[in-house]
N, C-alpha and C positions, 0 to 999 in steps of 0.2 A: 702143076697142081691138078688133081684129078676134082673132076666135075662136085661130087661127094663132098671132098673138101673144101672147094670153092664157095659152096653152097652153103656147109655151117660157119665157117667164115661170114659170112654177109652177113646171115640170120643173129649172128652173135652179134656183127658190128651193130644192126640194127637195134638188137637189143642194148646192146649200151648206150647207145645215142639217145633211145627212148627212156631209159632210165636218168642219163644226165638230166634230159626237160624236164621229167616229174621231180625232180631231186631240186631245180633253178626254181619250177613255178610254186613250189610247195616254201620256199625259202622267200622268192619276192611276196610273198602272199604276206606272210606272215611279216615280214618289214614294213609293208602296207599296212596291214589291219592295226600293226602297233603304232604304226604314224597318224594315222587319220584316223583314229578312234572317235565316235563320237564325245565331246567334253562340252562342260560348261564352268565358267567362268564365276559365276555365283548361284546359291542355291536359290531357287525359285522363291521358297517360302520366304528368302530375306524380301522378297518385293516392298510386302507390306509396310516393313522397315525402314526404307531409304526415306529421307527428307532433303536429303540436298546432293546434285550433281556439280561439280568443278570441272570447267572445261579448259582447258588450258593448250593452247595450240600458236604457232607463228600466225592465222589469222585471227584467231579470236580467245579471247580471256573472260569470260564469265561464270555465274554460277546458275543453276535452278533450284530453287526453292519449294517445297511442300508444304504450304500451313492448309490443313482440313484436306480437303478435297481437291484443293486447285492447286496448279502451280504456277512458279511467277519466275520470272525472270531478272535477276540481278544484273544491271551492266551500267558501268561508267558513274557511279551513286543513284541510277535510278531503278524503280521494280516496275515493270510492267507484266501482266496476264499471261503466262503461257500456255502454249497448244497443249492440252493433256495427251490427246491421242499420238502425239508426234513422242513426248515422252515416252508412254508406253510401248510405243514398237521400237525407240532405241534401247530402253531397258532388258527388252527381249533377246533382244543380241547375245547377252550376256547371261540368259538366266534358261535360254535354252538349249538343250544338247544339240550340238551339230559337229561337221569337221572342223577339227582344229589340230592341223597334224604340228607335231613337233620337231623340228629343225635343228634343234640345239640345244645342249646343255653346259655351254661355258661361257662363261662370262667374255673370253677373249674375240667372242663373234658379236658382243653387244654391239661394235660402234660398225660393224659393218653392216646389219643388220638394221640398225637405224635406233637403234632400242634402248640406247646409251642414257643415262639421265637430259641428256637436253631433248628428248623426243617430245614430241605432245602426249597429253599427260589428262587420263580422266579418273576422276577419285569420286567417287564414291561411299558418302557418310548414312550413316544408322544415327541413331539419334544422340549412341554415347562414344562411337567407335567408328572408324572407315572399314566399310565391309569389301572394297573393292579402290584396288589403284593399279590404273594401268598406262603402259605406254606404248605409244605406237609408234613405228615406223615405216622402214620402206617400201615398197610393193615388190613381188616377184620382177622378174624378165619378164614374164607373160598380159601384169598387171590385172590379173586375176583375184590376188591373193594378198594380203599386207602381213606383216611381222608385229608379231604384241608377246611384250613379255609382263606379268608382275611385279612388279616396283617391289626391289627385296629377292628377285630372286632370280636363277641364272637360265630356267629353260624360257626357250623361245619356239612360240609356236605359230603359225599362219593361220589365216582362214579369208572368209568372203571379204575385198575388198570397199564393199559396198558400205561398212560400218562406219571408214573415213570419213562418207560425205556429212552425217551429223556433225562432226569434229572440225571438217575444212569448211562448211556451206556458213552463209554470215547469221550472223548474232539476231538477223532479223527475221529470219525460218524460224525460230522459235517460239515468236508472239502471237499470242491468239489476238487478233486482231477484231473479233467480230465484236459488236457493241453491248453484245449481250452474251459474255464470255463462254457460258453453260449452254448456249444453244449447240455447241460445236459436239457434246455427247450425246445432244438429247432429251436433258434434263427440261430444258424448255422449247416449246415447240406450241403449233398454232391452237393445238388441246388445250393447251394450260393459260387462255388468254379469255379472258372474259369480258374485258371492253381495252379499247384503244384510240386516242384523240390523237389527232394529226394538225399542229396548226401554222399558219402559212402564212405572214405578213398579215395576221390577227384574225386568219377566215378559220375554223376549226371543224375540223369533219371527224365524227364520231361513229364509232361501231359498236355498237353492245350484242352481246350473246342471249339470244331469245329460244330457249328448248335447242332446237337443230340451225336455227339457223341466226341472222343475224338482225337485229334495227340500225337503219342507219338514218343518223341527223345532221345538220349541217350542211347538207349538203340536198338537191334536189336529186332522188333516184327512183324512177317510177316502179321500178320493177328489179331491182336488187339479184344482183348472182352471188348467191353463196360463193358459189364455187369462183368468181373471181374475187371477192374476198379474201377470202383464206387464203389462196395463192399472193394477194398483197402483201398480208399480215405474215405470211410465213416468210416471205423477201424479206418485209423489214426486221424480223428476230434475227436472220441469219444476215444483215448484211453487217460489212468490214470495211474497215482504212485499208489504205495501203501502207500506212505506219503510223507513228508517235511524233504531234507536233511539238519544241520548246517554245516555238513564238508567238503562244498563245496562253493567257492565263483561263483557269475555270471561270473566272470573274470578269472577264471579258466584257464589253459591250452588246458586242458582236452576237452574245448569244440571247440577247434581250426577247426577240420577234418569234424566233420559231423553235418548236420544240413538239416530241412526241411522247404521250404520256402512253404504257401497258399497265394495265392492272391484271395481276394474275390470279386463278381461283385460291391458294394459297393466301392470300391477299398480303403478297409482295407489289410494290408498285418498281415502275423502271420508268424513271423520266430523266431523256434526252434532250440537252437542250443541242441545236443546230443555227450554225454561223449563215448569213446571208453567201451567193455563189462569189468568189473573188471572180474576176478576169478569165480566168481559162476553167471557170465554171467549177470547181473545186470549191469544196466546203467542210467545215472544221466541226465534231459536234464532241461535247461533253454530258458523262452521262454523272447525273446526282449520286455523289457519295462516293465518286472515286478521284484521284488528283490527276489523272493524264488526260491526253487530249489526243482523238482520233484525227485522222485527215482521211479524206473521204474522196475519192476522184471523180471528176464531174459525170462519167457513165454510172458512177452509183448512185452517185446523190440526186442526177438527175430523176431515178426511178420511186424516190421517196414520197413524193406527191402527184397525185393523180386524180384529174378530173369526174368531174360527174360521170363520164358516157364509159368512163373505164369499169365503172360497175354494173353497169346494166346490164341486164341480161340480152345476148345478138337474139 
């Protein structure tokens, strides 16, 4: 073969071998872009709509509840308070476009896929309608990724496996736990408090709101810090149990001695009443007008009362 020859020979080979590549990446491209399309699961606008989540999983069986503004948590015949903001970024999941590539559209890969009717299982109601039921299952090889199909229907698609951990995490990540449920968005805070008694084995220490700063009685403070004030009163709006006691009623005894009253400029009031420390310092407090009963660990409750000199100004 003479040199010449040789030469367009190559030139050609290479030209086909570079057209093969553009001809392979123009093909994976587009099998990708159709796989991983950005999707979402329900329309945003439904948000406003949802009243109730069903959680239905092999660790946990409950519901969330929306009356007004709050939501509450259903489990085992009782409601307790739940986290709003912990709702909201689970609902997000679902109501924002992201990857969700699709895997399959037959029904015959449901049960290897994990996707089969016994998966865990979140539904999703509107007020007269379920706007969303879904099931989950396995996670990729890589455990990047988990498999969710629509109840009713046969594609299966993957996405972030991070969605599981609401679903698998226990029934008790869901409670807002703080005593003053509404402080967890902000609705209440040390702005909205215009006076607060504290009282302690019958000693009561009073703070009222005076222009900018505060009066304080009950207590001897020669020279009063705002500023640690407010950082008091703002601990005790935001402080929390660690859960929900049953072995304690509202009616209690126990909750005779001490108790914390907030008056808000709104003129809501919020009184707390608070159990004497048990043995390993832990104490129980029930707040007027609702049925549960907080538990409070003794690093919390220890910071509930506070002496004279913690007000002073250094």
């Amino acid at each position: 073969m003479t040199y010449k020859n040789r030469l367009i020979f190559l030139i050609s080979l290479v030209a086909a071998l570079l057209l093969t590549y553009i001809i392979s990446v123009i093909f994976s491209s587009n099998i990708t872009g159709s796989g991983t399309s950005l999707y979402s699961w329900l329309d945003s606008r439904s948000s406003s709509r949802i009243n109730k989540i069903v959680i239905d999983s092999q660790e946990n069986e409950f519901e969330l509840v929306r009356k007004i503004n709050q939501w509450y948590v259903l489990h085992d015949g009782f409601e307790y308070p739940a986290r709003n903001i912990r709702i909201e970024d689970f609902l997000s999941n679902f109501t924002k476009k992201t990857a969700w590539s699709v895997r399959s559209s037959s029904a015959s890969t449901h049960e290897r896929f994990g996707v089969d009717d016994s998966a865990s299982r979140v539904t999703i109601h509107g007020e007269f309608s379920v706007l969303l039921d879904l099931l989950f299952g396995n996670d990729d090889v890589f455990r990047n990724e988990t498999y969710v199909r629509k109840a009713g229907h046969n594609e299966v698609r993957s996405g972030d496996m991070s969605i599981k951990t609401y679903i698998t995490s226990p029934v008790t990540s869901w409670y807002n736990l703080r005593l003053i449920p509404d402080s967890e968005g902000g609705a209440v805070d040390v702005g909205n408090v215009q006076r607060i008694s504290v009282t302690n084995n019958n000693e009561t220490q009073v703070f009222t709101r005076r222009n900018r700063g505060w009066d304080v009685s009950g207590i001897n403070v020669n020279n009063p810090s705002f500023v640690n004030i407010e950082s008091y009163i703002r601990m005790v709006i935001n402080t929390e149990g660690d859960g929900f006691s049953e072995s304690v009623t509202r009616n209690d005894p126990i909750f005779r001695n001490n108790r914390i009253v907030i008056e808000l400029g709104n003129g809501r009031i919020v009184t707390i009443n608070l159990s004497e420390a048990d043995d390993s310092g832990r104490i129980y407090a029930h707040v007027i007008g609702r049925d549960y009963i907080y538990s409070i660990p003794s690093w919390s409750a220890g910071r509930l009362y506070r002496d004279a000199a913690s007000f002073e100004t250094q």
